[in-house]
C-alpha positions as CSV (number, residue, x, y, z in Angstrom):
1,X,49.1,-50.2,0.4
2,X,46.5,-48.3,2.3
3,X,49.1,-45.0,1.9
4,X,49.2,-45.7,-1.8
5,X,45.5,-45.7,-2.4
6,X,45.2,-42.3,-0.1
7,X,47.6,-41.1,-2.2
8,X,45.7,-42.0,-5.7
9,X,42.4,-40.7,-4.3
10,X,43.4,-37.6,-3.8
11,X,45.6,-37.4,-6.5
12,X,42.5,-38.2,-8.5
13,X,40.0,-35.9,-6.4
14,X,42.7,-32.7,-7.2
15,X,42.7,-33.4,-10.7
16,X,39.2,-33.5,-11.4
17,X,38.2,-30.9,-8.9
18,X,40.9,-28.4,-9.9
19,X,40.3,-29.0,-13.5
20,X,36.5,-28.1,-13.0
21,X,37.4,-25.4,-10.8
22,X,39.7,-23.9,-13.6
23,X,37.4,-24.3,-16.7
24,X,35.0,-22.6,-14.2
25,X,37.3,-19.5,-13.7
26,X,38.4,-19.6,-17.5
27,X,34.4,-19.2,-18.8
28,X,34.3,-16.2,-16.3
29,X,37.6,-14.7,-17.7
30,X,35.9,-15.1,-20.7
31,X,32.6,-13.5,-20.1
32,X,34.3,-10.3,-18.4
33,X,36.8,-10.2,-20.9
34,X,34.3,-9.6,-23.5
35,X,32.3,-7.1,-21.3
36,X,35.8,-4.6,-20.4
37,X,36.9,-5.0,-24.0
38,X,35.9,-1.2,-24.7
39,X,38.2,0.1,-22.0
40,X,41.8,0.5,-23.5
41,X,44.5,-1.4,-21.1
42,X,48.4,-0.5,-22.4
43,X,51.7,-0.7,-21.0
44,X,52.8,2.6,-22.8
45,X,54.1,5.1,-20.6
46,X,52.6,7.8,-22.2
47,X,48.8,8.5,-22.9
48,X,48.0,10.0,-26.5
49,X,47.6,13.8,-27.2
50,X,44.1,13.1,-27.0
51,X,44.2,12.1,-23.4
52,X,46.5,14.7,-22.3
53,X,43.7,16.9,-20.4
54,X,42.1,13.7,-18.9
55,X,42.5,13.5,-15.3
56,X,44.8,10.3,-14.0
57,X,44.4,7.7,-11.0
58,X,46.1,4.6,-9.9
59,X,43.7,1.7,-10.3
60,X,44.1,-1.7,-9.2
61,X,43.3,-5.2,-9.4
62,X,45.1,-8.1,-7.2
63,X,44.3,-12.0,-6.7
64,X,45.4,-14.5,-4.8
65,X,45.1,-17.7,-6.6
66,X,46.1,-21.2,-4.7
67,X,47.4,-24.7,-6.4
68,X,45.9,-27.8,-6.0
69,X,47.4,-30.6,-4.8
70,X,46.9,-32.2,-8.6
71,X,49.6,-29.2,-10.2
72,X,51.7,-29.6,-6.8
73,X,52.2,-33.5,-7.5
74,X,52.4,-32.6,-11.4
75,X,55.2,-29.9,-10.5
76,X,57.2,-32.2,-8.2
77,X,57.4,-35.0,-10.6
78,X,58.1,-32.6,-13.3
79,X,60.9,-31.0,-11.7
80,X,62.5,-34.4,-12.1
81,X,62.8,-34.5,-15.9
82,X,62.6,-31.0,-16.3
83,X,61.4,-28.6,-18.5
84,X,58.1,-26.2,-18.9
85,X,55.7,-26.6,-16.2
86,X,52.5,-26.2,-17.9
87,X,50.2,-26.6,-14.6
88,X,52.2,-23.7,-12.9
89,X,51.9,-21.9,-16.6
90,X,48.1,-21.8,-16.6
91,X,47.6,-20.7,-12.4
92,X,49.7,-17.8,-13.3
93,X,47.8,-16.9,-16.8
94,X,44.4,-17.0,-14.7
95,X,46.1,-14.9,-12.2
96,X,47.4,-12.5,-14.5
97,X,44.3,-12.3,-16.6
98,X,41.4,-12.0,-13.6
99,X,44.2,-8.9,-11.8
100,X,43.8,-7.3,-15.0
101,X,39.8,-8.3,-15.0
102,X,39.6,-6.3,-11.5
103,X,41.8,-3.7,-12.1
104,X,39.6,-2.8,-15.3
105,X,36.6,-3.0,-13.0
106,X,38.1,-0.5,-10.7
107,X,39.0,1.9,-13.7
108,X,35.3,1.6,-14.8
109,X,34.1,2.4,-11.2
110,X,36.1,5.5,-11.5
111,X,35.0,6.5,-15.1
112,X,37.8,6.0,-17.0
113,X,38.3,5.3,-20.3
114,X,41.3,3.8,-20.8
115,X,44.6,2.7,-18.6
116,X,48.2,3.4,-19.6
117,X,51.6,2.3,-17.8
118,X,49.9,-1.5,-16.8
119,X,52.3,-3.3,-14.7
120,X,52.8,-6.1,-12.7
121,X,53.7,-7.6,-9.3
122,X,53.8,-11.1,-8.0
123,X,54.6,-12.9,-5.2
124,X,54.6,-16.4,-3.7
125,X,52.1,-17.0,-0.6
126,X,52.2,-19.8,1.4
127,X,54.9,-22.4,0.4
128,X,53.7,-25.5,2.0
129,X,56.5,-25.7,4.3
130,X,58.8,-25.0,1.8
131,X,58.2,-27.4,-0.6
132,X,56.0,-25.9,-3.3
133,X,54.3,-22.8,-4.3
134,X,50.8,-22.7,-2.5
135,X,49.3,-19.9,-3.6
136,X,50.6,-16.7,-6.1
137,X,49.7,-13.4,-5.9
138,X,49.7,-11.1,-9.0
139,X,49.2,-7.4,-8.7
140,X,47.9,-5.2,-12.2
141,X,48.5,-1.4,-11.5
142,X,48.2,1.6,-13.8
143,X,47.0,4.9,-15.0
144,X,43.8,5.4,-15.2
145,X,42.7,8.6,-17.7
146,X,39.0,10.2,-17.1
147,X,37.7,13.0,-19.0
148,X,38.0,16.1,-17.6
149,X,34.3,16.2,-17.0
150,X,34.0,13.2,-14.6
151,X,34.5,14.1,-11.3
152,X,37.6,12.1,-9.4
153,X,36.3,9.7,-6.4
């Protein structure tokens, strides 16, 4: 009984905690992303004729974002009936979103104007002994193009 009630406190101390802790992170997604919106992010290979004098430098952005034990419980018992894991679905869209966040920061500290060629890497950190994810990793990386006028870093 005793393991049962450990089990429901902290089941109920992840969910609340890691459900403040994400609204948290979402308003400050929000709040940058409406800052950086000027600065031109695409996965297009190729800059515009316009940029084609700008000078180029990789910029990045990488987090490391960990799951609470709320989404590891909701994952395990999930992957049971199966089907979308929406816990899992929104660690990786903060991940993806703040990468992109500091990877726009970086292009800013550089002068740029916009980014072309935006990719991604991610990886899986930490999988509590093998039996879940832990923590993810996501990687933004591209192109950044400032004016010819700007000197490079």
């Amino acid at each position: 009984m005793e393991q049962l009630l450990t089990f429901l406190v902290l089941l109920a101390l992840g969910f609340g905690f890691g459900r403040w802790a994400e609204k948290r992170h979402y308003r400050s997604i929000h709040a940058r992303e409406a800052i950086l919106r000027g600065l031109i992010v695409v996965p297009d290979r190729m800059p515009p004729i316009q940029y084609q004098q700008y000078n180029s430098n990789l910029v990045t952005g990488s987090v490391v974002v960990s799951v609470d034990y709320f989404k590891t419980v909701a994952a395990g018992l999930r992957s049971f009936i199966g089907g979308r894991i929406g816990a899992y679905e929104s660690l990786l869209d903060r991940a993806r979103r703040e990468a992109i966040l500091r990877m726009q920061e970086d292009a800013l500290r550089q002068g740029a104007e916009a980014v072309f060629n935006l990719k991604f890497e991610t990886a899986r950190i930490g999988q509590n002994a093998g039996k879940g994810l832990g923590s993810v990793e996501v990687l933004a990386y591209g192109t950044a193009l400032i004016p010819p006028q700007h000197p490079l870093p």
